[in-house]
N, C-alpha and C positions, 0 to 999 in steps of 0.2 A: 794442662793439658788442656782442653781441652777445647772451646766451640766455644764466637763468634762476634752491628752500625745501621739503623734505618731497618730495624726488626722491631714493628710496631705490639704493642700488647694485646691480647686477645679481649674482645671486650663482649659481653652478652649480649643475646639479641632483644632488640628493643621490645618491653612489654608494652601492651594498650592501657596503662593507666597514665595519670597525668604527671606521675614524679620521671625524672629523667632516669634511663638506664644506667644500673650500677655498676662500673666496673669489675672483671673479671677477677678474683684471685691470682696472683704473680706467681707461678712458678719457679721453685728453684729456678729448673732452667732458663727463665724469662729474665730472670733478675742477675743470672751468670754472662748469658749476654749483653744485658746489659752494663754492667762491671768489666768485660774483659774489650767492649768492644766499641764502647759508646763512650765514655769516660774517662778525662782527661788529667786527673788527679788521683795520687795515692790514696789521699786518705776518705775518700767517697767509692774506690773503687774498693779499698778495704771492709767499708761499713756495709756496702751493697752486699761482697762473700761473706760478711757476718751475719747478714739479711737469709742469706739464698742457705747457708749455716741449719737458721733456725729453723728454717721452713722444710728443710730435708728431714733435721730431728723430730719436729712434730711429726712427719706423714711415719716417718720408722718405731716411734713409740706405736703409733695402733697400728701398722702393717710392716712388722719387722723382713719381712722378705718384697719388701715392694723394691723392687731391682733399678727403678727407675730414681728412685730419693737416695738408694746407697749410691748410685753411678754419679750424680749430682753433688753430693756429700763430699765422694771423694773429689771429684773436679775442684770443688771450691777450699779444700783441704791442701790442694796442691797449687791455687791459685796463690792461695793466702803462704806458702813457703817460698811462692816466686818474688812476691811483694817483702816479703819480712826477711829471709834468706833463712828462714827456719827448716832447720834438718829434720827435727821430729817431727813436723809437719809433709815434708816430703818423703820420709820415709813409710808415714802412714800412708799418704794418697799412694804410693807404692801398693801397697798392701793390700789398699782396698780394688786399683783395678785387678790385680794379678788373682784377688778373690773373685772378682767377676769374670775372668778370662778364664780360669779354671772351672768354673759352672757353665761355661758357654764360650767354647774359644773359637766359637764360629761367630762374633758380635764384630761387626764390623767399625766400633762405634767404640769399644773396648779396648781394639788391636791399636788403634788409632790414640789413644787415653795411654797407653804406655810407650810408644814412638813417644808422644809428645812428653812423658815422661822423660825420657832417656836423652833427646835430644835437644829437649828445651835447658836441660840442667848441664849439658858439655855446653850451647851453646852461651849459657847464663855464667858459667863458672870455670871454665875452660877443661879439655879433656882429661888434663891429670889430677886434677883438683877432684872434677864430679866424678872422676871413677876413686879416686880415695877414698872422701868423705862418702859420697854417697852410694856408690858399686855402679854408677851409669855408664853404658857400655855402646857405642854407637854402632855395632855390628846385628846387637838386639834394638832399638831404637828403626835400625833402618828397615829390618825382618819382617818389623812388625805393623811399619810402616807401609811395606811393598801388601803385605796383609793385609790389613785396612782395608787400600783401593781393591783389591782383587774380589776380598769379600761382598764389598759395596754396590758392587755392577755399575752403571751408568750412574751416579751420584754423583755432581761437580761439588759437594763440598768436600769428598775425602778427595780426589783428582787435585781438588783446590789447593788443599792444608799439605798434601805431599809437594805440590810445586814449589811453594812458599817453601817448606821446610828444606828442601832439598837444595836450592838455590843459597838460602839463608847459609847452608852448612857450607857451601863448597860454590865460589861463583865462577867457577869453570864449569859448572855441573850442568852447562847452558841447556845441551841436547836434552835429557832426560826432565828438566823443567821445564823445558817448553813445552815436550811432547804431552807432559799430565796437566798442564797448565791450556791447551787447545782442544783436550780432552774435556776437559769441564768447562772451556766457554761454549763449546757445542752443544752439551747434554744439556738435558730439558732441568728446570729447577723444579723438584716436589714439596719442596720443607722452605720457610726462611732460610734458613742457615745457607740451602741453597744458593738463594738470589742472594744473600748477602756476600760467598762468597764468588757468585759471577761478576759482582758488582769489584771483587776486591780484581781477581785475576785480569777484568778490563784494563786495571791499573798497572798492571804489571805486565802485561802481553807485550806491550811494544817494546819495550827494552829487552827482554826475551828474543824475539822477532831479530833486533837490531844486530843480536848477538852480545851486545851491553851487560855481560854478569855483573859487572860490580855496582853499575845502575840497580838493575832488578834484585841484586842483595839488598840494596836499602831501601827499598821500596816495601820488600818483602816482612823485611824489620817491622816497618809503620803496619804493616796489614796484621800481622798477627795478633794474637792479645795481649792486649794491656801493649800494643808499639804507639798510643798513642799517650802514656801516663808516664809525667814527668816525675822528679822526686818531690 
């Protein structure tokens, strides 16, 4: 599930002594975009969510309620079941968003973490498969989905991630991609994630536009995470 190419590291501001500035600490989230978005191999985009792993458990050992290392935890919990086809892996990152959606099911960042749950596993493993094995259900998927954005307000990268998702599932689904997909090239970018996804919908508008669905499905494919990590 979860978030996001050309999202530089945070680096500290320069001190006045004569050693050069030290790089910033990578955050989980730093090092998940990096892995889902930047990375063109399994098995470096695997070591990076073992990376992004660790860094969630250290921050949860001394701040067990720090909401922002469990939401990360699970993302890369559920990255690593997309890559391996690991069910007890997917069934936890389950687990752990629907725990944070029930502590705050106003998180527009959360509603979004279980869409992508739900949809990413019909579209990984096809609809009768992922509701078997796993109970994913694209009626909840989409729900939560149309959530997300609503929650979000002017954000292009939930606008973004619903275009893409929505095309990706259905490429007749022209009207209603484009229309969230011109929504977020419009809106202002606040965060990376932002510009990375305005940067992605650029790519994808004109087939959109042309009315081209099954252009803009494949397109949509390569933007998400890990569309660019071969086996």
């Amino acid at each position: 599930m979860t978030v996001m190419r050309g999202v530089p590291l945070a680096i500290l501001a320069p001190v006045v002594i004569a050693a050069a500035p030290a790089p910033a600490p990578e955050t989980p989230r730093d090092i998940l975009i990096q892995a889902a978005f930047q990375t063109a191999d399994k098995a470096t985009a695997l070591a990076l969510i073992g990376k992004a792993i660790q860094r969630a458990d250290a921050i949860l050992m001394t701040d067990p309620r720090n909401r922002e290392a469990a939401m990360q935890r699970g993302i890369a919990i559920g990255y690593r079941a997309k890559l391996t086809r690991s069910r007890s892996d997917a069934q936890m990152s389950r687990r752990i968003f629907e725990s944070l959606a029930a502590a705050d099911p106003n998180d527009a960042e959360v509603q979004l973490l279980i869409a992508g749950w739900h949809l990413d596993a019909i579209d990984d493993l096809g609809g009768l498969v992922a509701r078997t094995a796993l109970g994913a259900r694209h009626n909840v998927g989409q729900a939560a989905l149309d959530r997300a954005v609503a929650l979000a307000g002017n954000r292009p990268f939930f606008a973004g991630m619903a275009a893409l998702m929505r095309i990706r599932h259905d490429d007749d689904d022209i009207a209603a991609a484009r229309r969230l997909a011109e929504e977020a090239a419009s809106a202002p970018a606040a965060t990376p994630l932002d510009r990375l996804m305005k940067r992605s919908i650029d790519q994808v508008l004109p087939a959109l536009r042309a009315g081209n669905g099954k252009a803009a499905q494949a397109i949509a494919r390569k933007l998400l995470p890990f569309g660019r990590v071969g086996t």
